[in-house]
N, C-alpha and C positions, 0 to 999 in steps of 0.2 A: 101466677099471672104471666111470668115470662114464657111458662112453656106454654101455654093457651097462646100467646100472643105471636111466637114461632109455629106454631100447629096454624094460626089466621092466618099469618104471612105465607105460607108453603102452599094454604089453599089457593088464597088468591092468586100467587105465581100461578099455578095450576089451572085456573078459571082463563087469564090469559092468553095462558099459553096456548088452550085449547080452542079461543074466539080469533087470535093472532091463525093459529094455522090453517083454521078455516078460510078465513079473510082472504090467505093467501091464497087458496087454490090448492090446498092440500089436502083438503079432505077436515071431516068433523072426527077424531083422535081422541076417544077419552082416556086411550091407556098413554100419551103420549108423554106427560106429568111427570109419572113414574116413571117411564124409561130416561126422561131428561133426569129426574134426580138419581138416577141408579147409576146414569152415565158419572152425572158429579160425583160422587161420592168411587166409582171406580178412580176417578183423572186424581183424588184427593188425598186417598187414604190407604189404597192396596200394592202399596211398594216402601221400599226407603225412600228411593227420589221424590214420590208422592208426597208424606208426609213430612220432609224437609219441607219443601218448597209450600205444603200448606201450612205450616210454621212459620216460613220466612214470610208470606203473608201477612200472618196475625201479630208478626211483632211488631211493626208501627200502632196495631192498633190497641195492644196489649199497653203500650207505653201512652199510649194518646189517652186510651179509655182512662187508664188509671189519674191522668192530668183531670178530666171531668170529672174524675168521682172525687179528688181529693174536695175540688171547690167543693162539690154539693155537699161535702162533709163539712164545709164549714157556713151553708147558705149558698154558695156563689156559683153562678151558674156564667161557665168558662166557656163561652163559645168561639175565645177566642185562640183557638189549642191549634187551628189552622196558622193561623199566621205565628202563633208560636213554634208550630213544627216547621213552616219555611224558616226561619230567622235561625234555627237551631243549626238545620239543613243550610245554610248559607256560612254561620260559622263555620261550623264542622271542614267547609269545603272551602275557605279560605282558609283556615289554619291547618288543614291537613296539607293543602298547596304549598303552605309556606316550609315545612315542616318534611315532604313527603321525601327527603332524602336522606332522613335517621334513622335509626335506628328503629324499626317496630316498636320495639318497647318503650320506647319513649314517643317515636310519632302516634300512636293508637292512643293512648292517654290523654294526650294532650291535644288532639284534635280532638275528639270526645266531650275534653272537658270543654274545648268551645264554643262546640254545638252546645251542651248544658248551660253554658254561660249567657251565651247569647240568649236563649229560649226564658231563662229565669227572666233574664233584665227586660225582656218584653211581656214579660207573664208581672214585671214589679210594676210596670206603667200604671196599666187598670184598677190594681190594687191599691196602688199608693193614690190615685182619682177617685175613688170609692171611699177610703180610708181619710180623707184631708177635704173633698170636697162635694162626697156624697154620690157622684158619679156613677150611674148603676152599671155596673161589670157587662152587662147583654149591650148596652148600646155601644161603651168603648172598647169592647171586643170584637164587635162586627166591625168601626169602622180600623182598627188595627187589623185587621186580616185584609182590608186593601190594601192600608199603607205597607203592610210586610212584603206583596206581592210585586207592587212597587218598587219599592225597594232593592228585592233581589233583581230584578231589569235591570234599575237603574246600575247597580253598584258593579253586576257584572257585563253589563258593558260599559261601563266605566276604570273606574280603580284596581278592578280584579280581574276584568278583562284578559285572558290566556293567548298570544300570540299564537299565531300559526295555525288554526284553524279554522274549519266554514262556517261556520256559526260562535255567536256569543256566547262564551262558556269557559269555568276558571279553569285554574289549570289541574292535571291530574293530582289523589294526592299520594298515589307512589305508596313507600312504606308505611302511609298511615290507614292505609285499607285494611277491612277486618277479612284476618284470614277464613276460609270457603272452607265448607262443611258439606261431606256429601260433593256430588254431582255439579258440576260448574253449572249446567241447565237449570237445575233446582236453585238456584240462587242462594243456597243453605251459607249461613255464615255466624259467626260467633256469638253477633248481635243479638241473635236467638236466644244466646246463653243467660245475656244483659238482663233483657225482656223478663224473662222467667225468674230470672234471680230478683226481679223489681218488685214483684206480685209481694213474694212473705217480706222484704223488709218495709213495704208500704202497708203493709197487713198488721204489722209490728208497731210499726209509725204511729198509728192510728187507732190500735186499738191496746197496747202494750205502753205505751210512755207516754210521760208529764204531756209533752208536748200533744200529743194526738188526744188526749182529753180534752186539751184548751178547744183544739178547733172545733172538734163534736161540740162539745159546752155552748161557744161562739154561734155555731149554727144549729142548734137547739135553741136558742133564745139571749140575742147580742148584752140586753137591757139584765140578767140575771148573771152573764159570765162579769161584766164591768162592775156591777155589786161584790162579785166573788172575789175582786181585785184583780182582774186579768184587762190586758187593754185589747179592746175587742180593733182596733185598729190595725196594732202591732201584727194582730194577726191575721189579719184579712192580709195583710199584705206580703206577710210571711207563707200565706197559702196561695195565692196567686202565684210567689216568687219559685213556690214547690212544684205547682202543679205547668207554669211555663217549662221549665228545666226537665220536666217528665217527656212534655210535646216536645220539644225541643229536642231532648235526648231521642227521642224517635225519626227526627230530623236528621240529627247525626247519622243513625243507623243506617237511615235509607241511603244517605251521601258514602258514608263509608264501607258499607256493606255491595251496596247494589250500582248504583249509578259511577261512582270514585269523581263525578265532578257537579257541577251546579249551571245550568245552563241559564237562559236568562229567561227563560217558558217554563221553568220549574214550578210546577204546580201539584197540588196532593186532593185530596177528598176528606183524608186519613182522620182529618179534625172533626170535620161533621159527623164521619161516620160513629168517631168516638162516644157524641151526646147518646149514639142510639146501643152502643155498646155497653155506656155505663147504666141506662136505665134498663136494657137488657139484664144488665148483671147484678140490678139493683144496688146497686153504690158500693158494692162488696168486692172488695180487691180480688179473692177467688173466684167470683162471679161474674168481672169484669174478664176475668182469663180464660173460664170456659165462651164466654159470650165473642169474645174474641175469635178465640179457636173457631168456631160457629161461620162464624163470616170469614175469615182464613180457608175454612172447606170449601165453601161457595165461590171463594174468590178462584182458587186454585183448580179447583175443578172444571170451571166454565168454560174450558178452552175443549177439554175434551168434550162435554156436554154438546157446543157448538159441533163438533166435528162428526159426531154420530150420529145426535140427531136431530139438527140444523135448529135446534133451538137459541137464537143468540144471545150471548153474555150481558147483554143489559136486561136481562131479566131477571140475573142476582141483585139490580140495583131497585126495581118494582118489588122484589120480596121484602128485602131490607127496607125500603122504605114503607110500605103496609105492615112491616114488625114494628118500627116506633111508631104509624098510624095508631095502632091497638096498644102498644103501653102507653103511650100519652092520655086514650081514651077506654082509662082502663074501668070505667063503670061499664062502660061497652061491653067492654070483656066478659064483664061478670053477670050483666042481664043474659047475654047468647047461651052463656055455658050454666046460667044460673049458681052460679056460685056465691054465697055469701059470707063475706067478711067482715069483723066488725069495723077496720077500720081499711079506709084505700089511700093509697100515695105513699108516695116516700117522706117520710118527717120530717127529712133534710131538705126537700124544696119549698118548706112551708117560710121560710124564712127569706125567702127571693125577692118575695111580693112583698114583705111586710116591710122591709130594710130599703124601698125604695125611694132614692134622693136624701138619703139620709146618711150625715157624714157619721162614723164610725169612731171618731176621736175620744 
């Protein structure tokens, strides 16, 4: 279903692409498609600096996807991995500020850990209102991702406010920057490393220990883990607190990797695009990393694409968004290409709908 659903999306790009450049005066182009994606995939993949910089792409989304798939792993559908990944991204850039004249080795950690920190504790909100009051995770994760946006406005023109500049923006943070990989262009930096290293030990997490049982169990069915003696509460809240600290850590990355500061326009996509990542990658932490990599090519490439053959870069955001078009409506899928399965969906979102307003104590 995934690759069906990437094969539907690349047409429709394609379909577009070719009504767009008529529209314009360009002429009616059916080989047009193909050379736009021959272009991506040159801008993406055919050098070192390429392939860094379509890495340093996909690691926000590498860490973000993986925030959405933990929840669906245990029922919980995280949409709130946006304003988790600003609050991570605002730590990260206050305590690398504070911080940014020690020692690497110590400022990189420890800014780090506060983007993690920060991200968890907004990833424990919705969980611990889910958990205690029944709260359903989609509606106080959408309105958390205003308030984080907020937030970072407010806070960095306020409190955190960096003197001596034209605009609202904390301050640099010096040594707690993740040292650059590759090509200063290519934006390649350590975080890369992070990213990648997150995939097998959340792969581990979840499918290798006590703990990663509990939550599958929990989001297999809340009313049979609580018989088993597990508190399906404890850990709704404990998997929100994982999968914040995931967004979040992707926050960090971006603040310490790419930007080094937090302006007060600081805005991402990164969280959204995660939902479509992780159902991409079918809740599969390896799957969630090639699906990453995926949109990382596309992202990364589209500049060159634009320049050869004037096709513009917001048509990676009409493909991507007609790829989770077709896995959300994935009987779709399966009548077009006729495919029959015995069963459709993910098992893990079966328990979204059922756990609605229902406290989890």
């Amino acid at each position: 279903m995934p690759v069906l659903a990437v094969f539907l999306g690349l047409a429709g790009g394609a379909i577009v692409i070719v009504i767009s450049n008529a529209a314009s005066g360009r002429g009616f182009d059916l080989l047009l498609p193909l050379r736009a994606y021959a272009s991506m995939l040159t801008g993406a993949v055919t050098g070192v600096d390429e392939l860094v910089r379509t890495m340093s792409e996909a690691t926000p989304l590498i860490l973000a996807g993986l925030s959405v798939a933990v929840g669906f792993k245990a029922g919980l559908f995280n949409i709130g991995a946006n304003g988790q990944f600003l609050m991570g991204a605002l730590g990260a850039g206050a305590v690398g500020a504070a911080v940014a004249g020690w020692t690497p080795w110590l400022a990189i950690p420890i800014a780090l850990a506060g983007g993690m920190f920060f991200g968890a504790l907004y990833g424990f909100i919705p969980g611990a209102l889910k958990a205690w009051t029944g709260a359903h995770e989609v509606v106080t994760t959408i309105m958390l991702n205003f308030i984080a946006a907020a937030l970072v406005a407010f806070l960095v023109t306020g409190p955190l406010l960096a003197p001596g500049f034209s605009f609202a923006r904390t301050g640099d943070v010096g040594n707690a920057a993740f040292p650059a990989i590759g090509n200063v262009a290519a934006s390649g930096h350590i975080g890369i490393l992070v990213a990648f290293a997150a995939v097998p030990i959340i792969y581990w997490l979840l499918n290798r220990s006590v703990l990663g049982f509990e939550i599958r169990m929990v989001g297999a069915n809340p009313s049979a883990a609580r018989y088993a003696g597990i508190n399906p509460g404890r850990l709704v809240i404990l998997t929100m607190s994982l999968a914040g600290m995931l967004a979040g850590m992707a926050g960090a990355g971006q603040v310490l990797g790419i930007t080094h500061f937090v302006s007060a326009s600081f805005s991402t996509a990164a969280g959204f695009d995660a939902i479509t990542i992780a159902l991409l990658g079918r809740v599969h932490p390896v799957g969630v990393l090639f699906a990453a990599l995926l949109f990382g090519v596309m992202r990364a490439g589209s500049a060159l694409m634009q320049i050869q053959v004037r096709v513009p870069v917001e048509i990676i955001d009409v493909i991507q968004a007609v790829i989770l078009l077709f896995l959300t409506a994935e009987i779709l899928v399966r009548w077009i290409f006729r495919v029959r399965v015995e069963r459709a969906g993910l098992e893990e979102l079966k328990t979204i709908t059922k756990t609605y307003g229902q406290a989890t104590r």
